[in-house]
C-alpha positions in Angstrom: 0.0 0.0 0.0 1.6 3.2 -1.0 1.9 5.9 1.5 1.8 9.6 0.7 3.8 8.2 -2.5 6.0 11.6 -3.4 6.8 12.2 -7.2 9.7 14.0 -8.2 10.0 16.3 -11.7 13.6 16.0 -12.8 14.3 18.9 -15.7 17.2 17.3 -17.4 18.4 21.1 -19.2 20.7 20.0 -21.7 23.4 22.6 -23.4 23.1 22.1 -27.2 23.7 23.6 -30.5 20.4 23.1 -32.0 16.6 24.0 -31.1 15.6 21.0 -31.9 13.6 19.5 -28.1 13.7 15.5 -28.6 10.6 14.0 -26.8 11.5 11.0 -24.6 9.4 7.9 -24.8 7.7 5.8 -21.3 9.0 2.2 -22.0 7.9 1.0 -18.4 4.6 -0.2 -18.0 2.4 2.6 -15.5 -0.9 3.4 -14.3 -1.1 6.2 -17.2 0.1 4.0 -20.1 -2.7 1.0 -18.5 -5.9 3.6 -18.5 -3.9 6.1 -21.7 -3.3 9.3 -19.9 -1.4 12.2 -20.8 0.3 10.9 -24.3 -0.8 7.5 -23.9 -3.3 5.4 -25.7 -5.6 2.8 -23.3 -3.9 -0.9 -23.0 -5.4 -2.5 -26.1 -7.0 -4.8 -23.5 -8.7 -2.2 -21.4 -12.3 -3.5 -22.0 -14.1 -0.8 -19.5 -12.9 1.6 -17.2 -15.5 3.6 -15.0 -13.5 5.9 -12.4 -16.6 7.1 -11.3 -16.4 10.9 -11.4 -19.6 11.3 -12.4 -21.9 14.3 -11.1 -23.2 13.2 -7.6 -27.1 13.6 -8.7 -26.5 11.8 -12.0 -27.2 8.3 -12.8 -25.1 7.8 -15.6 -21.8 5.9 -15.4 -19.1 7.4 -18.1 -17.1 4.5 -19.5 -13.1 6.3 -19.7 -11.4 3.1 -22.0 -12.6 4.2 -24.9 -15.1 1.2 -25.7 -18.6 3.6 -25.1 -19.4 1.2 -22.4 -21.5 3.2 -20.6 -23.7 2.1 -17.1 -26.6 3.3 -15.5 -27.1 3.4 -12.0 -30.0 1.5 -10.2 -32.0 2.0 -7.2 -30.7 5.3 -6.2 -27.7 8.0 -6.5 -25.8 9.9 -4.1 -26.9 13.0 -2.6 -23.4 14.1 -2.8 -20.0 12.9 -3.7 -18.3 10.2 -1.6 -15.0 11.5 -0.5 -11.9 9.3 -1.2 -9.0 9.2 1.1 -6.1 7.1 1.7 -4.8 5.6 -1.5 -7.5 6.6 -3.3 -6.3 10.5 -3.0 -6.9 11.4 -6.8 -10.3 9.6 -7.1 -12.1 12.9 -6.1 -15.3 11.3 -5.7 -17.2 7.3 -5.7 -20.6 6.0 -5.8 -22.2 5.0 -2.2 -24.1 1.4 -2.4 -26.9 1.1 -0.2 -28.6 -2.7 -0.5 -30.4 -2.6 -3.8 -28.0 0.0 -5.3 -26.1 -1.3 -8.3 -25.2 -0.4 -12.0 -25.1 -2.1 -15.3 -24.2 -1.8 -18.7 -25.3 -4.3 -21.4 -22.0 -5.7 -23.2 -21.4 -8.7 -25.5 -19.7 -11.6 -24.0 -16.8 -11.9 -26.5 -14.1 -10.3 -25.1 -15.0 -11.9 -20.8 -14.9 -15.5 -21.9 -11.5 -16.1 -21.1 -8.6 -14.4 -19.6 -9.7 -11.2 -17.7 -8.6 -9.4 -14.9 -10.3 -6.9 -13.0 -9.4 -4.3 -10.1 -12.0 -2.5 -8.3 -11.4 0.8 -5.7 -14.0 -0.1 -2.5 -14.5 0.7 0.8 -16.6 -1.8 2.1 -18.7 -0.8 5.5 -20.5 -3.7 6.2 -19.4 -7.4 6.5 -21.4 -10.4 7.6 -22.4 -11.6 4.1 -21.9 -11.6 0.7 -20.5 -8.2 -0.8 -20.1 -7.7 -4.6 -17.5 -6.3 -6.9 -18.4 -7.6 -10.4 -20.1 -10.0 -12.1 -21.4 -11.1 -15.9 -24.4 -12.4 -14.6 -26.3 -15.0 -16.8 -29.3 -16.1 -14.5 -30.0 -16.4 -11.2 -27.7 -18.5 -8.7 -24.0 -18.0 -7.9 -22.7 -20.2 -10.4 -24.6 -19.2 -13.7 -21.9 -17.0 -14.3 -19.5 -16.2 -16.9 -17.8 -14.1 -14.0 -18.7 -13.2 -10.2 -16.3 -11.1 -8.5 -17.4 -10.6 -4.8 -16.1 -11.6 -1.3 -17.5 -14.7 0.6 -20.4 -15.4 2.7 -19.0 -13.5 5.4 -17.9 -10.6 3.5 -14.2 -11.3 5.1 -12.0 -12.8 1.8 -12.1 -12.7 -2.1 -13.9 -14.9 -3.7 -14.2 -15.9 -7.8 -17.2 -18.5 -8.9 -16.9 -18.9 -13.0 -18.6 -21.6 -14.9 -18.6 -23.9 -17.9 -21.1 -26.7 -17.3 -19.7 -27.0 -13.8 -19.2 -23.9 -11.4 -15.4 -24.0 -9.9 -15.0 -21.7 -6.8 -12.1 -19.8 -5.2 -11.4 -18.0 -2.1 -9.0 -15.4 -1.8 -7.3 -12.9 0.6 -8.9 -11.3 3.5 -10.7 -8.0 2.7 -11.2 -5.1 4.5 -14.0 -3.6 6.8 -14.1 0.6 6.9 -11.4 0.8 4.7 -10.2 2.1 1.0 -8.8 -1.0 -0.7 -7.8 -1.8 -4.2 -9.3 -5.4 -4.9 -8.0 -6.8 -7.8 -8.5 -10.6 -9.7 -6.2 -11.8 -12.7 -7.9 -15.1 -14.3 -6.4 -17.7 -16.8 -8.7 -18.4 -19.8 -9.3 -22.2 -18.2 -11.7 -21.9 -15.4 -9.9 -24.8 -13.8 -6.4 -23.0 -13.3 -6.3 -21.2 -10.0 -6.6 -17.2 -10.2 -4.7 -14.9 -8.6 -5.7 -12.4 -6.1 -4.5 -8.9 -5.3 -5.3 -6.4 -2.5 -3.5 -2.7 -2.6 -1.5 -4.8 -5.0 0.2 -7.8 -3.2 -0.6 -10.9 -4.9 -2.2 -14.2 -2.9 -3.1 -17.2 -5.2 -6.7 -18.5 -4.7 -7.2 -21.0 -2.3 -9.8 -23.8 -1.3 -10.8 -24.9 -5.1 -14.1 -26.5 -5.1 -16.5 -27.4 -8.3 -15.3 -29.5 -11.5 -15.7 -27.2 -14.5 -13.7 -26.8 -16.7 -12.6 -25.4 -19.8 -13.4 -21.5 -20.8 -16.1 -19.8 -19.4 -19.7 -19.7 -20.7 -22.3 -16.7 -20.9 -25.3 -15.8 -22.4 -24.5 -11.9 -23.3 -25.4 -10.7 -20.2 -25.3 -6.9 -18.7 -22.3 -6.8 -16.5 -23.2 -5.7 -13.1 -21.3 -4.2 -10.5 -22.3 -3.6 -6.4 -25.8 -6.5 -6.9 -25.6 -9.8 -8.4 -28.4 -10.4 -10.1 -31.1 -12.6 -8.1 -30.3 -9.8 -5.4 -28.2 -12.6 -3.2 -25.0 -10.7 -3.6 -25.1 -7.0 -3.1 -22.5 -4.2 -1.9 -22.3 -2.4 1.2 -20.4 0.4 0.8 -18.3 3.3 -1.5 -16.9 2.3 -5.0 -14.5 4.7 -6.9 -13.4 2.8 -10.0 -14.2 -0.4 -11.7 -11.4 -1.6 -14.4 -12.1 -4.8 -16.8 -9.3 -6.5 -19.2 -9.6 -9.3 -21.4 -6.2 -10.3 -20.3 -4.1 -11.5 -17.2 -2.3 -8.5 -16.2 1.0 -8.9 -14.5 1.9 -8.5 -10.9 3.9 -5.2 -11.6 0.6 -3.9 -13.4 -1.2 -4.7 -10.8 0.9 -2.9 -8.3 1.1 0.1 -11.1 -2.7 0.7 -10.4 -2.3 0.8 -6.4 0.5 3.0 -6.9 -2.4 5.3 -9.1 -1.6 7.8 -11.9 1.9 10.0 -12.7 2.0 13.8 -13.3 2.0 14.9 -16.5 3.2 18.4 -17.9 0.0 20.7 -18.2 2.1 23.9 -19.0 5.8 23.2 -20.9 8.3 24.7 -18.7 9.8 27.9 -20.0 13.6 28.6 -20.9 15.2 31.9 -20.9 18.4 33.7 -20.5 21.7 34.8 -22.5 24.1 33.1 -24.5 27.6 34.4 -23.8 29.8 33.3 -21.4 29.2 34.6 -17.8 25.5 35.1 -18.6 22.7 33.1 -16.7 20.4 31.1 -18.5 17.0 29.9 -16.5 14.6 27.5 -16.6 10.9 27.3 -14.9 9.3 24.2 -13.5 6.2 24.0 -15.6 3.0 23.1 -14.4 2.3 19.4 -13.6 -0.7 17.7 -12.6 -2.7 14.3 -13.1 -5.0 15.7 -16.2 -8.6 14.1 -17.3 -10.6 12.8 -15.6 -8.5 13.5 -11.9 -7.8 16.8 -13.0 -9.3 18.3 -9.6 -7.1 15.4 -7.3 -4.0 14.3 -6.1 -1.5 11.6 -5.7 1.7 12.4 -3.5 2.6 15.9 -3.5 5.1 17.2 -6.4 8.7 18.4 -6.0 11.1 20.0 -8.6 14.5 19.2 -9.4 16.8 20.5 -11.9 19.7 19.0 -14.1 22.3 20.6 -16.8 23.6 18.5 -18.9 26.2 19.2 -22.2 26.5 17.2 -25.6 27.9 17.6 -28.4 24.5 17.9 -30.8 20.7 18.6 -30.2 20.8 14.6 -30.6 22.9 14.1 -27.3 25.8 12.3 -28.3 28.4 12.6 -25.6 25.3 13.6 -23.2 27.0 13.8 -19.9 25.9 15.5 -16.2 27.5 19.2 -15.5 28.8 18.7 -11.7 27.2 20.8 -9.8 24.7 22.4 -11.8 21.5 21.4 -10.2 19.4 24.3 -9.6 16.9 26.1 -12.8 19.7 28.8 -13.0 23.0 28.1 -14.6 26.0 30.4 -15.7 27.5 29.9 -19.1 31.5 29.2 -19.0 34.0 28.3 -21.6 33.3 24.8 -21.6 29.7 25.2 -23.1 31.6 26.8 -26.2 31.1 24.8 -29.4 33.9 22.6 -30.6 35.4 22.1 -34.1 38.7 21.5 -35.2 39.3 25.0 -35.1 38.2 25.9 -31.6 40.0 29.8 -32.2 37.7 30.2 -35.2 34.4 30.1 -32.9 33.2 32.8 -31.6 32.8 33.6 -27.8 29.2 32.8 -28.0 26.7 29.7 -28.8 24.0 29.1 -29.3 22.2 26.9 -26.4 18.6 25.1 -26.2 16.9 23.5 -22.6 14.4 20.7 -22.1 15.5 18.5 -24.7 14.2 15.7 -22.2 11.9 16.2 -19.6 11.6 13.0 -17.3 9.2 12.5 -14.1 11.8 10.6 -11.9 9.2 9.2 -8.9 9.9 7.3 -5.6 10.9 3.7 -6.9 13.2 5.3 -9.3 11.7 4.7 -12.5 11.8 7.5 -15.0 8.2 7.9 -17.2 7.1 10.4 -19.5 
């Protein structure tokens, strides 16, 4: 569980001889390139994403992947927004489920027939029976399912029912009660081969098999349904701020990605300024940084600024090496940042210099993401 998770914008200012700024590409796998913030497009797998952010008074449920899988809320809506805390700090507001409350959105079983993962933000209130996260519900009965999400009959552990002829059951980790979790399930495509489990991100494999289905799960195009199963037996008590689906089993990493929630992006470019001779100062601002659609009004970890000069040979880098020292947005020109040729008396006493070529979000566990 991530703790007041602080990210840090590192301005790598590089001393060129070209305007030409050379955009640096994410290759790590983050909560922004999962759900396609900032630059990003969705995982290609994302099969419904609903954060919740909805107007409190409204009963519609925006879909943010992409797909237009849009839900509708049932037997009632907030009177006002549910507050997030903890490590759900950027999820400004969540739906509160009263027994009976629920949404759904009708969806085509194709892509929830065989590997699928799903996380779900929840704070559940109330134990002492069944609680439910997710379900493709294809009739009555806890094991006419092509997928039911939900805890057990004492609301105190994970629990997975998914069928093909034959029902096969799974418990998982404890939840819980009066607190902001992050739930998650990752599913092979064989209903028979034991899920995994995940809670603020640490994995537990499922437990306590029972039924003798097996191959790929069976539906019958279904609404998927989310806080109420659908013969009423299973229903949430509680707050839910976001419900994510994929039609794949994500990895432990991604998993712990999502707890970890979404990275700063640049909302304003920082701004370079200054002289070019030597003995002149040449300055940089931080930018503006902040999590963008649809957290735009939250938060996750507070943002600190730090500043890095680098020189190279070209506005492609080579030779791209660290100036000691030179660490704050102001730096001084000197001799060294002269350009060099064969015939260094030929140049003039001046250059012509370029910042941001890179601009890299260096956070806590020391990975660096656009």
């Amino acid at each position: 569980m991530r703790h007041n998770l602080i990210f840090t914008i590192l301005i790598v200012l590089s001393l060129c001889f070209f305007i030409a700024p050379t955009p640096v590409q994410a290759t790590a796998t983050s909560y922004n390139q999962l759900f396609g913030l900032g630059s990003h497009s969705p995982d290609a797998n994302l099969e419904g994403w609903w954060p919740l952010m909805d107007n409190a008074a409204n009963t519609a449920v925006t879909d943010y992947s992409g797909h237009g899988r849009n839900g509708t809320l049932q037997g009632g809506h907030n009177t006002s927004n549910v507050t997030t805390t903890g490590p759900n700090s950027w999820l400004t507001a969540g739906f509160l489920f009263a027994l009976g409350d629920y949404f759904d959105l009708a969806v085509s079983d194709t892509v929830f027939l065989g590997t699928i993962s799903i996380i779900e933000r929840a704070d559940i209130t109330s134990g002492g029976d069944y609680r439910h996260f997710a379900g493709k519900h294809s009739g009555n009965g806890g094991t006419q399912n092509p997928f039911d999400f939900r805890t057990n009959s004492s609301g105190s552990a994970l629990y997975l029912v998914r069928v093909n002829g034959g029902g096969v059951e799974y418990t998982g980790p404890s939840t819980t009660i009066g607190s902001w979790k992050s739930y998650g399930l990752g599913a092979p495509s064989a209903i028979e081969d034991v899920p995994d489990f995940y809670v603020d991100g640490s994995k537990t494999s499922g437990t306590n098999k029972a039924g003798s289905g097996t191959g790929a799960p069976t539906g019958s195009n279904a609404n998927i349904r989310v806080g109420r199963r659908a013969d009423g037996a299973v229903q949430m008590i509680g707050a839910i701020s976001s419900v994510a689906i994929f039609s794949r089993k994500l990895s432990d990493s991604e998993f712990q990605e999502e707890e970890n929630g979404p990275e700063p992006i640049s909302l304003v470019a920082p701004v370079e300024s200054g002289g070019e001779a030597i003995g002149q100062n040449f300055s940089c601002t931080s930018g503006t940084w902040g999590l963008g659609s649809p957290f735009s009004s939250g938060s996750n970890g507070t943002i600190t600024y730090s500043y890095q000069w680098t020189r190279s040979d070209n506005s492609s880098g080579t030779n791209e090496a660290d100036i000691s020292g030179a660490t704050s947005s102001t730096y001084t020109i000197i001799s060294n940042d002269l350009k060099s040729t064969l015939d260094v008396a030929s140049e003039p006493a001046t250059m012509e210099v370029t910042t941001l070529l890179q601009i890299l979000i260096a956070i806590c566990r020391g990975r660096s993401l656009v």
